[in-house]
MARBA-3410 file (N, C-alpha, C, O; in Angstrom, 1 decimal):
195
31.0,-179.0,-10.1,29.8,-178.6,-9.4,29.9,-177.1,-8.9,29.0,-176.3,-9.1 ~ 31.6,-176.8,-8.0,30.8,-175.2,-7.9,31.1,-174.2,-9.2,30.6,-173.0,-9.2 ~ 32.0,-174.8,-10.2,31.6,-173.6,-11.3,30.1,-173.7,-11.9,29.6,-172.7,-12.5 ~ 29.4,-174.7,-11.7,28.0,-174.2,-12.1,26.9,-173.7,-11.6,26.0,-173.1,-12.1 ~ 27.3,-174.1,-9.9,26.6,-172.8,-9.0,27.1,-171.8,-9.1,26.3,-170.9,-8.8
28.2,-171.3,-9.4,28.9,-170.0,-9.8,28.7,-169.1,-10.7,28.9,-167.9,-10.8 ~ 28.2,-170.2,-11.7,27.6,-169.6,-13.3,26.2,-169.5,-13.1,25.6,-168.6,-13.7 ~ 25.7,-170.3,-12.2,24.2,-169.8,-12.0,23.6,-168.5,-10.9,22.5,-167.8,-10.8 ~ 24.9,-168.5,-9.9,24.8,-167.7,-9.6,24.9,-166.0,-10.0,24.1,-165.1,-9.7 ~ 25.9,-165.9,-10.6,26.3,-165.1,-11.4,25.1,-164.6,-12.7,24.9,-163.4,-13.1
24.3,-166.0,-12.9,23.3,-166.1,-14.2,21.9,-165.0,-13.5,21.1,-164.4,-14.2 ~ 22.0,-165.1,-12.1,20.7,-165.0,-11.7,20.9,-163.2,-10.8,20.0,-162.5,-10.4 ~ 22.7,-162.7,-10.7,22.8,-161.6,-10.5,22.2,-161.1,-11.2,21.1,-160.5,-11.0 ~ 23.0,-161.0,-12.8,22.5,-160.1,-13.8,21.2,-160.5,-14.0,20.9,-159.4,-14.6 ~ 20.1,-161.1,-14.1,19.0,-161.3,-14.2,18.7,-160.6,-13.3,18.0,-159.8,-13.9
18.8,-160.3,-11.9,17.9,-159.5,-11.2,18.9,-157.8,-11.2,18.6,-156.9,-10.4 ~ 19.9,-157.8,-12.2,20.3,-156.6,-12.2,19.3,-155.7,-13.7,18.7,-154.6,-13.7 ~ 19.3,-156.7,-14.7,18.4,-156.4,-15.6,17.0,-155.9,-15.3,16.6,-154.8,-15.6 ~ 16.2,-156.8,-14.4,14.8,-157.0,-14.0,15.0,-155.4,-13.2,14.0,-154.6,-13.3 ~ 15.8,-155.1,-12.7,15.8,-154.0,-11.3,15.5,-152.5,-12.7,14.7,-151.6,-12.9
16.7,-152.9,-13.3,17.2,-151.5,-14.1,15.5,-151.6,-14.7,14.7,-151.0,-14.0 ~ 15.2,-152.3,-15.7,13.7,-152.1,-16.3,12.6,-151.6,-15.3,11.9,-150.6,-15.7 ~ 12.4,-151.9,-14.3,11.4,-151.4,-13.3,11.9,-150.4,-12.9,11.1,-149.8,-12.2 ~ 12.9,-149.9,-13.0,13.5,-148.3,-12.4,12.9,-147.3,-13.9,12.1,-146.3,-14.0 ~ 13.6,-148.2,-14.9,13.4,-147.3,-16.5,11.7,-147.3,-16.5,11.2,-146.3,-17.0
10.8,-148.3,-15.8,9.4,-148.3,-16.4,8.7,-147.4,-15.1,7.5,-147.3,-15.3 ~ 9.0,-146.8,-14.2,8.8,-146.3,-13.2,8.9,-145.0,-13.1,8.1,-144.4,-12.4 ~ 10.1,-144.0,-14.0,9.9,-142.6,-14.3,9.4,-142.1,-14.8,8.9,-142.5,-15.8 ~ 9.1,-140.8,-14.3,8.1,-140.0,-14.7,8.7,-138.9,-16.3,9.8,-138.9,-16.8 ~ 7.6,-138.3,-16.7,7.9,-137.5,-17.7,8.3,-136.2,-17.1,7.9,-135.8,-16.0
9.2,-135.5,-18.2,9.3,-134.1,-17.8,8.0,-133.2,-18.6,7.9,-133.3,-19.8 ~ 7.3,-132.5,-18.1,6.6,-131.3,-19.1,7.1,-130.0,-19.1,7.5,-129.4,-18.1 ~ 7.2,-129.5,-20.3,7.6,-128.2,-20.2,6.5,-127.2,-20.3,5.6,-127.5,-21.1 ~ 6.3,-126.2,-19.7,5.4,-124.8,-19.7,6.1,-123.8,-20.4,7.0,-123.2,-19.9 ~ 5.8,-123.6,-21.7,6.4,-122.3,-22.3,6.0,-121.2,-21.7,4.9,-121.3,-21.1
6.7,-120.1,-21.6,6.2,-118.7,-21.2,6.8,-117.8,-22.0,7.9,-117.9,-22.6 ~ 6.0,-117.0,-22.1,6.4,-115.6,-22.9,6.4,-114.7,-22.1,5.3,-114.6,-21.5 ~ 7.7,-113.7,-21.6,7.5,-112.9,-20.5,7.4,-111.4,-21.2,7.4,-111.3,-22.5 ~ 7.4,-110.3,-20.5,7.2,-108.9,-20.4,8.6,-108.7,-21.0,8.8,-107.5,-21.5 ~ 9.7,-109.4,-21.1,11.1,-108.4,-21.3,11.6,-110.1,-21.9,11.0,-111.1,-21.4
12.7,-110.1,-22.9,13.3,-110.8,-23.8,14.4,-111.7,-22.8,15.4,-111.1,-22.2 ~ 14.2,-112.8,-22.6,15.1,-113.3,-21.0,16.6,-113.4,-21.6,17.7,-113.6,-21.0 ~ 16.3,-113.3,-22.8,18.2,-113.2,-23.3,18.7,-111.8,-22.8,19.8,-111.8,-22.3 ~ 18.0,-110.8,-23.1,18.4,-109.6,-23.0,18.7,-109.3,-21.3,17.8,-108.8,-20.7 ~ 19.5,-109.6,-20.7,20.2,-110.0,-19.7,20.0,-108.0,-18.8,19.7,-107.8,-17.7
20.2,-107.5,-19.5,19.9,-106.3,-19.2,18.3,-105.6,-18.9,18.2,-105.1,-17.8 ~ 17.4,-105.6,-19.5,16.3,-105.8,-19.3,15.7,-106.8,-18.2,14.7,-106.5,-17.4 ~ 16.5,-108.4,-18.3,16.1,-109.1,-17.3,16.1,-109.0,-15.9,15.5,-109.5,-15.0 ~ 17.3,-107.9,-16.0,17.8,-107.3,-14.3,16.9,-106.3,-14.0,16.6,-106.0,-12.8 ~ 16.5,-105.8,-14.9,15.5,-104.0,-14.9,14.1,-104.7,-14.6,13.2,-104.0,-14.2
14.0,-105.9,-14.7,12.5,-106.6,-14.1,12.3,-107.0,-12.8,11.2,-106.9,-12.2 ~ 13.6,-107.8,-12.3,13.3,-108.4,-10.8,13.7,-107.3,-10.0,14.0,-106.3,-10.7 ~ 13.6,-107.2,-8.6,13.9,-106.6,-7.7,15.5,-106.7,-6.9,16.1,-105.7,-6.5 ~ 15.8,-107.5,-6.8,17.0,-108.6,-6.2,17.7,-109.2,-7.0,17.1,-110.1,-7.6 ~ 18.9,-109.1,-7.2,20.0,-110.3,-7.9,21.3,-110.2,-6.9,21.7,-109.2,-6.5
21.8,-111.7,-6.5,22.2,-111.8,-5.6,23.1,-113.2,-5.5,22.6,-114.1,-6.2 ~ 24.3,-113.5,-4.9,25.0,-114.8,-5.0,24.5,-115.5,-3.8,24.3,-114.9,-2.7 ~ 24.4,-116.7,-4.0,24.1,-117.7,-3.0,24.1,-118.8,-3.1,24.1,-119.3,-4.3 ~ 24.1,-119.6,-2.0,23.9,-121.0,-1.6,22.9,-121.8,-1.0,22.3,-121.5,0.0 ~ 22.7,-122.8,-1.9,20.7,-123.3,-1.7,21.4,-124.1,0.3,22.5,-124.7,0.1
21.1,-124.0,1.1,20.9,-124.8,2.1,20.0,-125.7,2.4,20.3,-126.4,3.3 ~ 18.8,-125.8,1.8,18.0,-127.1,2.2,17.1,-126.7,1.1,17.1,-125.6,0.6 ~ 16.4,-127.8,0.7,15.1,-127.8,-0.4,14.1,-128.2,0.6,14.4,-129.2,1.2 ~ 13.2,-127.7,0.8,12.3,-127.3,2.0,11.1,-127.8,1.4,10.3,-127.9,2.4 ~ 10.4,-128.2,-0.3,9.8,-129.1,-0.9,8.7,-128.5,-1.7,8.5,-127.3,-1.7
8.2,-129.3,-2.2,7.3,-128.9,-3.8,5.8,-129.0,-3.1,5.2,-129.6,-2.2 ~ 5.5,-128.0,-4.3,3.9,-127.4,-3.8,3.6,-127.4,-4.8,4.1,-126.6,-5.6 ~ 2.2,-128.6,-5.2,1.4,-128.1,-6.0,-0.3,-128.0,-6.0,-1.2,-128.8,-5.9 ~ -0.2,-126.8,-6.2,-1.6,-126.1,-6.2,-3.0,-126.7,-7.0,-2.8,-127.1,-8.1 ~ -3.8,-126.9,-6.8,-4.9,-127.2,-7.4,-5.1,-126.1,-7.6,-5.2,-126.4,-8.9
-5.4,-124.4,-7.6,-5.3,-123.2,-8.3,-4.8,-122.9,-9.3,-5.2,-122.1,-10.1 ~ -3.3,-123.6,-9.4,-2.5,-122.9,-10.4,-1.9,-124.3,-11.1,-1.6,-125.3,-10.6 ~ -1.7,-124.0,-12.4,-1.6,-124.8,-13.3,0.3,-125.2,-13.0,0.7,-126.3,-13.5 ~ 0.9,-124.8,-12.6,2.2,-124.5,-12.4,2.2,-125.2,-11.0,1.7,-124.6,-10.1 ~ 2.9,-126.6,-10.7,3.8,-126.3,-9.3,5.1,-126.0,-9.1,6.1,-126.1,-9.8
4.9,-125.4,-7.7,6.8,-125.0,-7.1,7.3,-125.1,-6.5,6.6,-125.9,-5.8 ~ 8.6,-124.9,-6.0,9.4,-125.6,-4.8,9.6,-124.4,-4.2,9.7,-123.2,-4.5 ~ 9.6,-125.1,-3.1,10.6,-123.8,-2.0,12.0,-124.4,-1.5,12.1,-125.6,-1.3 ~ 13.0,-123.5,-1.4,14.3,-123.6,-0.4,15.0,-122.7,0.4,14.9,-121.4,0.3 ~ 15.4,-123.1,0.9,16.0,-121.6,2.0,17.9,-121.7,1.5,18.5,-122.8,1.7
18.4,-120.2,0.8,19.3,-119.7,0.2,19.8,-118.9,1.7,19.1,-118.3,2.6 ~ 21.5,-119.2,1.6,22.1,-118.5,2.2,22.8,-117.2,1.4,23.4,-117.6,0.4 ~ 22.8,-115.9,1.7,22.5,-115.1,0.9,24.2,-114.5,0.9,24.3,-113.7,1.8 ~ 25.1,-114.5,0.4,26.7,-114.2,0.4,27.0,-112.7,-0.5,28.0,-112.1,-0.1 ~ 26.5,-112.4,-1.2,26.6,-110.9,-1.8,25.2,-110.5,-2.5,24.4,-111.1,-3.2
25.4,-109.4,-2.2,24.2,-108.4,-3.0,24.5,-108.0,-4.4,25.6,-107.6,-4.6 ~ 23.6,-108.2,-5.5,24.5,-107.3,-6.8,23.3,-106.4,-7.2,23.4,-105.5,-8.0 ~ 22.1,-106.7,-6.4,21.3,-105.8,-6.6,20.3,-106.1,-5.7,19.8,-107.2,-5.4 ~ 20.0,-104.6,-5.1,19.2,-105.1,-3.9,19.7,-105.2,-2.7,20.9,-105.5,-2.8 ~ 19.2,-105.0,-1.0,20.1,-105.4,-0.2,19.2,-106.3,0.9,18.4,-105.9,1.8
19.6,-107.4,0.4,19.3,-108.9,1.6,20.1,-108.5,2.7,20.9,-107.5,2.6 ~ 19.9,-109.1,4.0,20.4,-109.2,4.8,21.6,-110.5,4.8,21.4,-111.7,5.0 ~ 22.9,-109.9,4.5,24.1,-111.0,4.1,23.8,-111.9,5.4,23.1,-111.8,6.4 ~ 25.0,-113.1,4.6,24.9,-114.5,5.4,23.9,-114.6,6.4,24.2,-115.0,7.5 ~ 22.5,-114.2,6.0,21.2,-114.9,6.3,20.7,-116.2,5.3,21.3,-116.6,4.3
20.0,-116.7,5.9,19.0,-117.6,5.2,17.7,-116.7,4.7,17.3,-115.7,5.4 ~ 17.3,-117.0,3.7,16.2,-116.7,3.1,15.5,-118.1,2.6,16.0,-119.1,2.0 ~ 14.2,-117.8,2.9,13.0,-118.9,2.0,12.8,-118.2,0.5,12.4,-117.0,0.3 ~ 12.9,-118.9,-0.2,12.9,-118.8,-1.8,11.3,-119.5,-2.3,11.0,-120.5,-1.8 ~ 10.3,-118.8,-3.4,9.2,-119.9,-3.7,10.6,-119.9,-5.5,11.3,-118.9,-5.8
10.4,-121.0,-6.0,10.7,-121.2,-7.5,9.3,-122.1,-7.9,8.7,-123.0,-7.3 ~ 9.0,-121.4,-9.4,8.1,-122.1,-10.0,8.8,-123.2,-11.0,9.9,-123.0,-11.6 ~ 7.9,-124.3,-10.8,8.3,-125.7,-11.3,8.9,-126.6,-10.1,9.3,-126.2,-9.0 ~ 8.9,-128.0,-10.6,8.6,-129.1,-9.6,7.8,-130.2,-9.9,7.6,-130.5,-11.1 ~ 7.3,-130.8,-8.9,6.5,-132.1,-9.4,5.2,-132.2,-8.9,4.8,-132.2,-7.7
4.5,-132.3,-10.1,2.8,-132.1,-9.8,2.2,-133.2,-9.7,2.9,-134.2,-9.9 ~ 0.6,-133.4,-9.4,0.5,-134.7,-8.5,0.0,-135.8,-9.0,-0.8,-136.6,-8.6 ~ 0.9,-135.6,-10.4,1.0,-137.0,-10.6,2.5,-137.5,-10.4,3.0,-138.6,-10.8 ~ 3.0,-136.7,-9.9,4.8,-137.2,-9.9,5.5,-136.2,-11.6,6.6,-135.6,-11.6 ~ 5.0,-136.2,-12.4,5.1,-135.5,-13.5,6.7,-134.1,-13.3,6.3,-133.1,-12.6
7.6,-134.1,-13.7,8.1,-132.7,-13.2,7.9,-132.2,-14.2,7.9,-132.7,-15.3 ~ 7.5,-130.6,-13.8,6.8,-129.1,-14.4,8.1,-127.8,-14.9,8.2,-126.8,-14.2 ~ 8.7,-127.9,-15.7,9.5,-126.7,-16.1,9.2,-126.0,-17.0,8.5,-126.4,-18.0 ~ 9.8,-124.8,-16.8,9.5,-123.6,-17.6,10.4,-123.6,-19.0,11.5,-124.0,-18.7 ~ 10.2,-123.3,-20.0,11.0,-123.1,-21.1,10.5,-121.6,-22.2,9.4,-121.3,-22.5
11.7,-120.9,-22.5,11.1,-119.7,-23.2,12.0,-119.9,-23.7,13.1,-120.1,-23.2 ~ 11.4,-119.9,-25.3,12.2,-119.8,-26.7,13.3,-120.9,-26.8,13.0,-122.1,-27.2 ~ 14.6,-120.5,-26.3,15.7,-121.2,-26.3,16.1,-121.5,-24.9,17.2,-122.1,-24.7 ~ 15.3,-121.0,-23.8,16.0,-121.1,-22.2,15.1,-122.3,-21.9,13.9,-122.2,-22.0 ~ 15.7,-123.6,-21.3,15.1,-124.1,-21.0,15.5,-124.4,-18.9,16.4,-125.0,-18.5
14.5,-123.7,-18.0,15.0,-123.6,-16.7,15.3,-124.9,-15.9,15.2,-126.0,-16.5 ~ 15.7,-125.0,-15.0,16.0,-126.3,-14.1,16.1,-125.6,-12.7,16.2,-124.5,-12.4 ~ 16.0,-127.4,-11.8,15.8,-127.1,-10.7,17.4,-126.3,-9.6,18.5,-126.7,-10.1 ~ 17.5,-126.0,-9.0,18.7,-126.1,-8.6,18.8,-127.1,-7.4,17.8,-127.6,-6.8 ~ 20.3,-127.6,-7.2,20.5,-128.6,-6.0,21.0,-127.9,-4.9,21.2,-126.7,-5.0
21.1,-128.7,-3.8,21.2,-128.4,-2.8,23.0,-128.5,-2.5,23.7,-129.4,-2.9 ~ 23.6,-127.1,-1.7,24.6,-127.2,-2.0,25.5,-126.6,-2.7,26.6,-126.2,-2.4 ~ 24.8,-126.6,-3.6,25.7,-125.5,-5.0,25.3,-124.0,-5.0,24.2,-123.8,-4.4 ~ 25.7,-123.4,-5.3,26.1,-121.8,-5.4,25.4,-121.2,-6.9,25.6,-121.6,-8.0 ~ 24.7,-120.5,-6.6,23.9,-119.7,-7.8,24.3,-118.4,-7.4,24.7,-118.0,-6.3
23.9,-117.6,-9.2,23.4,-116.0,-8.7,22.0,-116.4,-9.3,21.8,-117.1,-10.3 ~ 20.8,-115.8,-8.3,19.6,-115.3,-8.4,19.3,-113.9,-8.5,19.8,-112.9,-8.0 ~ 18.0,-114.2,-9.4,17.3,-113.3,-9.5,15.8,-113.1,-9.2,15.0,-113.8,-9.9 ~ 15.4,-112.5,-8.5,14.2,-112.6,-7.5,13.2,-111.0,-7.7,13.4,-109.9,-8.1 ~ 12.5,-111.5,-7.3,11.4,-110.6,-7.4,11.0,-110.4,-5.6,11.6,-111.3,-4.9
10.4,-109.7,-5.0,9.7,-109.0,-4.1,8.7,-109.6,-4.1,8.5,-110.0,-5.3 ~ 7.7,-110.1,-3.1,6.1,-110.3,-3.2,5.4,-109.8,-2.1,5.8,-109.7,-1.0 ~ 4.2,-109.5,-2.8,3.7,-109.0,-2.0,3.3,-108.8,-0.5,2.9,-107.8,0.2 ~ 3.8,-110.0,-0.2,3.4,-110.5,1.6,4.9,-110.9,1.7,5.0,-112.1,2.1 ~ 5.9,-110.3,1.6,7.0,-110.0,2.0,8.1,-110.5,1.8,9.2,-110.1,2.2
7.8,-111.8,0.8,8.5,-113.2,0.2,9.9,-113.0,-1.2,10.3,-111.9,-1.5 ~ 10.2,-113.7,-1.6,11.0,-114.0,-2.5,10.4,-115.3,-3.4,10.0,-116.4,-3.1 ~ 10.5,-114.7,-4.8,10.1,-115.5,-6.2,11.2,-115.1,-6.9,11.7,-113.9,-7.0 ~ 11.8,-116.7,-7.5,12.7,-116.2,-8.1,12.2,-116.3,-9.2,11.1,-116.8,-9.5 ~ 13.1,-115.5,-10.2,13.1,-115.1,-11.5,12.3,-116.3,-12.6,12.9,-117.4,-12.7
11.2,-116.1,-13.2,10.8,-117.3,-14.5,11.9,-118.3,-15.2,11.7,-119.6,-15.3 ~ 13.0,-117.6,-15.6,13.9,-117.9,-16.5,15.0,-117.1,-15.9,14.9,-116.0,-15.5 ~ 16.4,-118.1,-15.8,17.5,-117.2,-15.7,17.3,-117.3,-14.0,18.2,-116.9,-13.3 ~ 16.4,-117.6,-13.4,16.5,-117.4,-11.9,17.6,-117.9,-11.0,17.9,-117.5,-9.8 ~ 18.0,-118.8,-11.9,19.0,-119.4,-11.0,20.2,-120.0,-11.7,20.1,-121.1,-12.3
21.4,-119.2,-11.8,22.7,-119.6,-12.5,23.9,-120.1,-12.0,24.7,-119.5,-11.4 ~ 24.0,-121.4,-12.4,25.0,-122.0,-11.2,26.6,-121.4,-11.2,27.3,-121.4,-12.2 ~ 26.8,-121.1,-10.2,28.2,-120.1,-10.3,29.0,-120.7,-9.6,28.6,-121.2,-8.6 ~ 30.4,-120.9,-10.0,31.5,-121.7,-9.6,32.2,-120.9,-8.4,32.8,-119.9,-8.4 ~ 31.8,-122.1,-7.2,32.4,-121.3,-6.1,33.7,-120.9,-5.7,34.1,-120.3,-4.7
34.4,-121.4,-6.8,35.8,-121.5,-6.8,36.3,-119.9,-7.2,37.4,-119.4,-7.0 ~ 35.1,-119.3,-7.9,35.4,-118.1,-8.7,35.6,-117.0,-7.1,35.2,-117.3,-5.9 ~ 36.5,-115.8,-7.5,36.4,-114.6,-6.2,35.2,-114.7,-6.0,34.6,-115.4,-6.8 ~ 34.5,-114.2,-5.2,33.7,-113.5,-4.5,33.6,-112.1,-4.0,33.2,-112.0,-2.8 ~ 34.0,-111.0,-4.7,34.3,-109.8,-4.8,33.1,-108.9,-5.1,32.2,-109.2,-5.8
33.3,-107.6,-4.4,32.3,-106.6,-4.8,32.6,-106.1,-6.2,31.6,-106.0,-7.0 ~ 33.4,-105.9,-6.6,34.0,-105.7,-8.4,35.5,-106.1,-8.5,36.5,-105.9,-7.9 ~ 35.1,-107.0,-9.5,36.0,-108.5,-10.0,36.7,-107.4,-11.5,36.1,-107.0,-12.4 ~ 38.0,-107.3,-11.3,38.9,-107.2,-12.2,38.7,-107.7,-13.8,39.0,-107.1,-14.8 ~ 38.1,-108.9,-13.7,38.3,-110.3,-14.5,37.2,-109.8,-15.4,36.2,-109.4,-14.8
37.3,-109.8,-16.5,35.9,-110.0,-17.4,35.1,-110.8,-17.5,33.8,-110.7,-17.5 ~ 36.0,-112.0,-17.6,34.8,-113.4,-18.1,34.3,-113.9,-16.8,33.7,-115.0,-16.7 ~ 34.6,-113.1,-15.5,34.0,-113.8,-14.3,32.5,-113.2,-14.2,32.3,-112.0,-14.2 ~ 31.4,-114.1,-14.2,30.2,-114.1,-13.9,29.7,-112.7,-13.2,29.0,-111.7,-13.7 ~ 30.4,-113.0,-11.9,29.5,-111.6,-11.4,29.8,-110.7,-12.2,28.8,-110.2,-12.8
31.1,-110.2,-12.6,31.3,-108.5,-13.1,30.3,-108.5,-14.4,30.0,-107.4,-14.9 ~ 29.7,-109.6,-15.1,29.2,-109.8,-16.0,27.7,-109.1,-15.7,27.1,-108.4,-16.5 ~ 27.2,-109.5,-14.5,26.0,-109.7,-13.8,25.8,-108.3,-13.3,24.7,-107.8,-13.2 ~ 27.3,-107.6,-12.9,27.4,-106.2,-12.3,27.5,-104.9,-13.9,27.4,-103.7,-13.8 ~ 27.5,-105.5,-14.6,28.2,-104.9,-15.9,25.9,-104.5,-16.4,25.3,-103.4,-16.6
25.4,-106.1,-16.3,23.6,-105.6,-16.7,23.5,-104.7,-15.2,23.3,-103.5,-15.3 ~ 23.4,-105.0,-14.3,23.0,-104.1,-13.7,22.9,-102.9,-14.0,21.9,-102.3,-14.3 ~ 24.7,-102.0,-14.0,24.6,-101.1,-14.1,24.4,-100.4,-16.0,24.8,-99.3,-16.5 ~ 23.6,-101.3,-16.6,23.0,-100.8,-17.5,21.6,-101.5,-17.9,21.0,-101.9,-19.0 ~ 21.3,-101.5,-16.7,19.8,-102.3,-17.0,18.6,-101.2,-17.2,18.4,-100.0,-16.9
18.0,-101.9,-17.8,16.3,-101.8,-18.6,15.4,-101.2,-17.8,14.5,-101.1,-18.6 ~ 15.0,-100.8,-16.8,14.1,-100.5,-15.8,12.7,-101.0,-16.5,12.1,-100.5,-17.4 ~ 12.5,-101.9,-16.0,10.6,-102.3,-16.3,9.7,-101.5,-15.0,10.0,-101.4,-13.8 ~ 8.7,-100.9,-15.6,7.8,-100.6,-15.0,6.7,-101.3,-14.6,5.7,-101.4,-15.3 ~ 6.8,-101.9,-13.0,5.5,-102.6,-12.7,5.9,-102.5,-11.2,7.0,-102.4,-10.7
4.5,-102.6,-10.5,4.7,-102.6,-9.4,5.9,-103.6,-8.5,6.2,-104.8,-8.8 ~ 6.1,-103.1,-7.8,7.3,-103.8,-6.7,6.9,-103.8,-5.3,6.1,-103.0,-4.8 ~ 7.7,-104.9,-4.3,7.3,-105.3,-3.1,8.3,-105.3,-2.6,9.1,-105.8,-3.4 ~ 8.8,-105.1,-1.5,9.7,-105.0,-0.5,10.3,-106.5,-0.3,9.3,-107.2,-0.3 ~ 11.2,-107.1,-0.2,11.3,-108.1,0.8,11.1,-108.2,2.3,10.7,-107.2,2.9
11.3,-109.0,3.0,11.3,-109.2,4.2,12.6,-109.3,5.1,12.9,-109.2,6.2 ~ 13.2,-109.6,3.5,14.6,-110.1,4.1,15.5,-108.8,3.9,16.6,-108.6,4.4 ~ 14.9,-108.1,3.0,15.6,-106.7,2.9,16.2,-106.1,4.1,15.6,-106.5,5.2 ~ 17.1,-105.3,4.3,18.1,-105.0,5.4,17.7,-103.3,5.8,18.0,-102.6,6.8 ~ 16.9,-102.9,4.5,16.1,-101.6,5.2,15.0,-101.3,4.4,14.3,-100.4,4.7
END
């Protein structure tokens, strides 16, 4: 008798472990992708620096949440970045800054990413360490970069104003800078700028 309450019990876990997983699988949403075609080649890593205003290492501290617009075909998220070195541009170190990023979830639950050519962008998590690349806006804010905005960088790596090391990210990131593309378009100050 209790090996067959045991077998039915057991029978009726996995039954409601099956039933769970299907209503989780029948419950997600789609991803959409938004292609974009930008002003400068987002591979061309050099040019892509000569576009934003700001590139900089940091740490997401909170996802602060998604906005989407009935104006704009695009929604985005915000979060506030702790800001650990400058590689272009000068933030105000170990501040917080509010970040807008485009893409997120629009109101159908749907998530919204950007993809160009062969980049396809993602969200960043909370926690982990990026270098960004940001733009200035108008009313005093931070937008990060289309493509390429957010590169997850291993915190394990130095943290140095110039890294010896070749294959370490920053010197890589310091190497486009100091041979970057300069794009011509208007520019906006941050807020967070230090002067």
């Amino acid at each position: 008798m209790k090996k067959i309450i045991s077998l039915l019990l057991v029978s009726v876990i996995a039954l409601g472990t099956i039933v769970n997983n299907n209503i989780n699988n029948s419950t997600k949403k789609k991803v959409n992708y938004v292609h974009l075609d930008l002003a400068v080649n987002p591979k061309n890593m050099k040019a892509y620096v000569g576009l934003v205003d700001y590139v900089f290492v940091g740490t997401i501290t909170e996802y602060i949440g998604n906005f989407d617009s009935n104006s704009n075909y695009m929604p985005f998220s915000k979060y506030k970045i702790e800001v650990l070195q400058n590689l272009k541009g000068n933030l105000t170190l170990n501040n917080t800054v509010e970040v807008k990023k485009y893409g997120g979830y629009d109101s159908s639950g749907n998530l919204v990413l950007i993809d160009g050519d062969t980049i396809v962008d993602f969200l960043p998590e909370v926690g982990k360490q990026y270098i960004f690349m940001a733009y200035g806006q108008e009313d005093g804010g931070l937008l990060l970069a289309e493509l390429n905005g957010n590169v997850e960088y291993n915190n394990s790596q130095s943290i140095s104003k110039k890294s010896t090391d070749s294959n370490d990210l920053i010197s890589k990131y310091e190497d486009y800078i100091s041979e970057e593309i300069k794009y011509e378009r208007t520019r906006y100050k941050s807020n967070y700028s230090k002067n």
